[in-house]
N, C-alpha and C positions, 0 to 999 in steps of 0.2 A: 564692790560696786562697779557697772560696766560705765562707759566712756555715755553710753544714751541716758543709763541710769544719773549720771554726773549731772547731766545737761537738763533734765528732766528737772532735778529737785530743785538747782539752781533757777531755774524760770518759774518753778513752782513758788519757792521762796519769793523770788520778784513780784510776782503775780498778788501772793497773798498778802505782801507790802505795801502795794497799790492799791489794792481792795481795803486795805486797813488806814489807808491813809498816812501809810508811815514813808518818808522820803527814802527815794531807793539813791546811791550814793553813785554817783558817775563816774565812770572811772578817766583817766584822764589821759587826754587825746594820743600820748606818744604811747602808750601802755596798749590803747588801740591798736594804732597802726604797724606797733611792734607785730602787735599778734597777726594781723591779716599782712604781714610779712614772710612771718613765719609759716603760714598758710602755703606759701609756694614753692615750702620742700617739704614741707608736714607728711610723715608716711607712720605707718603701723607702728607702736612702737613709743615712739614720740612721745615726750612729756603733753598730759593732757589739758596739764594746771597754765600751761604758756598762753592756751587760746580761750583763758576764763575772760580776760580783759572783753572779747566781746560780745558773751554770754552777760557778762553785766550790760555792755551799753546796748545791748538788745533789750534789756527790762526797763532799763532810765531813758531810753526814746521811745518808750510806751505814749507818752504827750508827747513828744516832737517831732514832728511829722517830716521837717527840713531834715534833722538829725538823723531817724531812719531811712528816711530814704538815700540820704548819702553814703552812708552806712550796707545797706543794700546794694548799693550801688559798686561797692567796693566788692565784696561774695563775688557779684556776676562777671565783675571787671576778672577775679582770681580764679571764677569758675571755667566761665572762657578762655583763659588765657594756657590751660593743660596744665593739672595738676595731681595728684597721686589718687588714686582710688580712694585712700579712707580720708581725703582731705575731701573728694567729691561726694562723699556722702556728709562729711560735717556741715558742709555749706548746704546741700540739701537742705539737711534737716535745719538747718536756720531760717531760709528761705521757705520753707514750709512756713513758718512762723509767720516773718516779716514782709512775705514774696508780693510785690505786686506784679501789673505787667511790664516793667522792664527788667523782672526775673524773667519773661517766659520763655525768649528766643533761647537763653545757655540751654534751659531746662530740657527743653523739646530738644536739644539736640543729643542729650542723651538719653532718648527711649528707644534708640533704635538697637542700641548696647545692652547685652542681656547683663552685663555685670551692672550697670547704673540704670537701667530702665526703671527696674521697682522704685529706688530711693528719686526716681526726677518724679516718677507720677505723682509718689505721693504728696511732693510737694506741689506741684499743679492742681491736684484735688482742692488743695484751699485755697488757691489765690482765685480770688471773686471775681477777677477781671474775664470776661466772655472770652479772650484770647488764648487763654489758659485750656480754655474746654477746646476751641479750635485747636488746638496743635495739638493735643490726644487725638482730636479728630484727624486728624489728617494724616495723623501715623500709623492708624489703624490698618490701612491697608497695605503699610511700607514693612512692619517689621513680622517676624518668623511667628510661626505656631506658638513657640513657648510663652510668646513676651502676648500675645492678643488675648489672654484670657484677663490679664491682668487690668491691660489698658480699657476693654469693654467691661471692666468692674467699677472702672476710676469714671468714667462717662456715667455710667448708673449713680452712683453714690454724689456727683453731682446734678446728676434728674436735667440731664445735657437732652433737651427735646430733638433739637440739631440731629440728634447721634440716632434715634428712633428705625428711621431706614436703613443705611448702613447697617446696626448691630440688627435688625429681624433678617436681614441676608442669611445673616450668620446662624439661624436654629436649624437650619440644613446642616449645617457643617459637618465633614465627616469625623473631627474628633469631637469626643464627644465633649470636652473641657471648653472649648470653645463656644460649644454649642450650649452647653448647659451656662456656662458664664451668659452670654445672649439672654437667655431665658429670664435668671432676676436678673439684670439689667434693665431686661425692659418694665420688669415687676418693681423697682427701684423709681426710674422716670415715671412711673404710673400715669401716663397723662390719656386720654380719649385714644387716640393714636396707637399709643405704645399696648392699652386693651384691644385696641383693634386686631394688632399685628399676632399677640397671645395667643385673642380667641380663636384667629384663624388658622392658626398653628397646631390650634391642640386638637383639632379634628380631625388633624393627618398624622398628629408627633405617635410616634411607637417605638417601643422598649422602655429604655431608661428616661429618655425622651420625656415620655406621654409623664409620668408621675414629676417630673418636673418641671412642666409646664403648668402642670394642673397648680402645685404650689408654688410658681412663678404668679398664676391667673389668683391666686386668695391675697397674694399679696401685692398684685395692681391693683385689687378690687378695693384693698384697704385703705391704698393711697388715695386713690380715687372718692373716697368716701371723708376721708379727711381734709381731703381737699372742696369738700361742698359737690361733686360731684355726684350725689345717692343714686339719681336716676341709673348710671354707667354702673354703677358698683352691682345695682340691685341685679342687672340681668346679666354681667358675669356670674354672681351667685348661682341664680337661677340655672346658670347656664352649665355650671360644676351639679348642681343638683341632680339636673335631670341626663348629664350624662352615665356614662358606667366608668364610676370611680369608684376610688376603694373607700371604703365607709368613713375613713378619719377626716379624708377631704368633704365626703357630703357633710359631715357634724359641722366642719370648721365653715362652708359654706351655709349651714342653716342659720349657725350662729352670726352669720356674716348678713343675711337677711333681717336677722330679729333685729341688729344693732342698726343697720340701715334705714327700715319702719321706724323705729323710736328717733332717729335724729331728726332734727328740724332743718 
C-alpha cells in the first residue's frame, strides 16, 4: 500500500466513523506535535506510521472548528517555513482537506515550481474561500508552459467566472495543450460568458482546434442547461447543428435540444 493509499483509508475509516456516529478517538496533543515536528526533516524514506498522529487529529476536528484550524495552522506555519519535497506534498494533501484561507498564501507560492505546482493546486481546488481561485488566478500568467494547462484546468473545475477572459486569450495559443486546456475550462465555468467566448471561437478554431471546441461548446451547453439557463443552451445546440460538424457532435447536439424542450 502507497504512503496516499495509507492516508486515504485512514480518513476513509474517520469519515465513515463520523457518518456512523461512532466516536473517533483523538489522539493526544504531544503525539501531535511530535509528528508536525517530525514534519521538518521528514524526506522519502521516512517512517510513514510517525505522521499518523495527525491524520487522526484531522478526523477528531471533523466538529472542532478551534481545533482544526489550529491544527492547520500548524501545516502552513511547517509548509512556509522550507521543507523536503515529499513533506510538501503531505501537507498538501492535508490541506486539500482541511485548507481554508489561511492555507492559501503557502499554497500559491508553490505553483510557480514545476515539482510542487500540481500537488499546491490541487489543494486550492477545494478550499471555498474566493482567495484560493485568486491566486490560481494570478499565476496564470507568471508560471511556464508546462505548469498553465494545469492551473487553467484547476479554474474550470472550480467554474472561477473571474478566470473567463484571461483563459479565452488563451484558445489562440500556440501550443496546442494550453489551448485545448482553455477550451473545457471554459466548457467547465459554463456560464453566458464563458458560451459566448466558445461560440465565438469555434467559427474561426481550425484543425485540432475546431473538434475540440465544438465538444468544449456541448459541454457549456449542458452546464448551462443545468444551471436553468435552457434559453443559452438551446442556441449553442442549434448553433453545433447547423454548423459542419462531424455527425457524433450534431447527434449529441440534437439530443441536447430534445432535453432542453422537455425541461421546465
Amino acid at each position: 500500500m502507497t504512503n496516499n493509499d495509507m492516508t486515504k483509508a485512514t480518513l476513509a475509516v474517520g469519515a465513515a466513523a463520523v457518518a456512523a456516529g461512532t466516536a473517533v478517538a483523538k489522539p493526544k496533543p504531544a503525539a501531535v506535535d511530535a509528528a508536525l515536528e517530525l514534519l521538518e526533516t521528514y524526506d522519502w524514506g521516512a517512517d510513514r506510521n510517525a505522521l499518523k498522529p495527525i491524520d487522526q487529529a484531522i478526523v477528531a476536528t471533523q466538529d472542532d472548528a478551534a481545533g482544526r484550524k489550529k491544527l492547520e495552522k500548524s501545516l502552513v506555519d511547517i509548509l512556509a517555513g522550507g521543507i523536503s519535497r515529499s513533506a510538501q506534498e503531505y501537507v498538501c494533501r492535508r490541506l486539500r482537506v482541511i485548507g481554508t484561507d489561511q492555507s492559501v498564501k503557502a499554497l500559491a507560492a508553490l505553483l510557480s515550481n514545476e515539482d510542487t505546482s500540481h500537488i499546491a493546486r490541487y489543494a486550492l481546488e477545494r478550499i471555498p474561500d474566493k482567495k484560493a481561485a485568486e491566486a490560481m488566478r494570478d499565476a496564470l500568467p507568471k508560471v511556464d508552459g508546462k505548469l498553465k494547462p494545469g492551473l487553467i484546468g484547476s479554474l474550470g473545475v472550480r467554474r472561477d467566472k473571474k478566470s473567463t477572459k484571461p483563459i479565452a486569450k488563451l484558445l489562440s495559443d500556440g501550443d496546442i495543450l494550453i489551448a485545448q486546456a482553455a477550451a473545457h475550462s471554459l466548457a467547465l465555468i459554463g456560464s453566458s460568458a464563458a458560451a459566448k467566448e466558445l461560440t465565438r471561437f469555434a467559427k474561426k478554431a481550425r484543425g485540432a482546434m475546431r473538434q475540440r471546441v465544438a465538444d468544449a461548446c456541448l459541454i457549456c451547453a449542458e452546464q448551462l442547461l443545468a444551471d436553468g439557463e435552457k434559453a443559452k443552451a438551446m442556441a449553442m445546440y442549434k448553433d453545433l447543428q447547423s454548423g459542419a460538424q462531424p455527425t457524433h457532435v450534431k447527434t449529441a447536439a440534437m439530443k441536447g435540444m430534445v432535453a432542453a424542450s422537455r425541461s421546465k
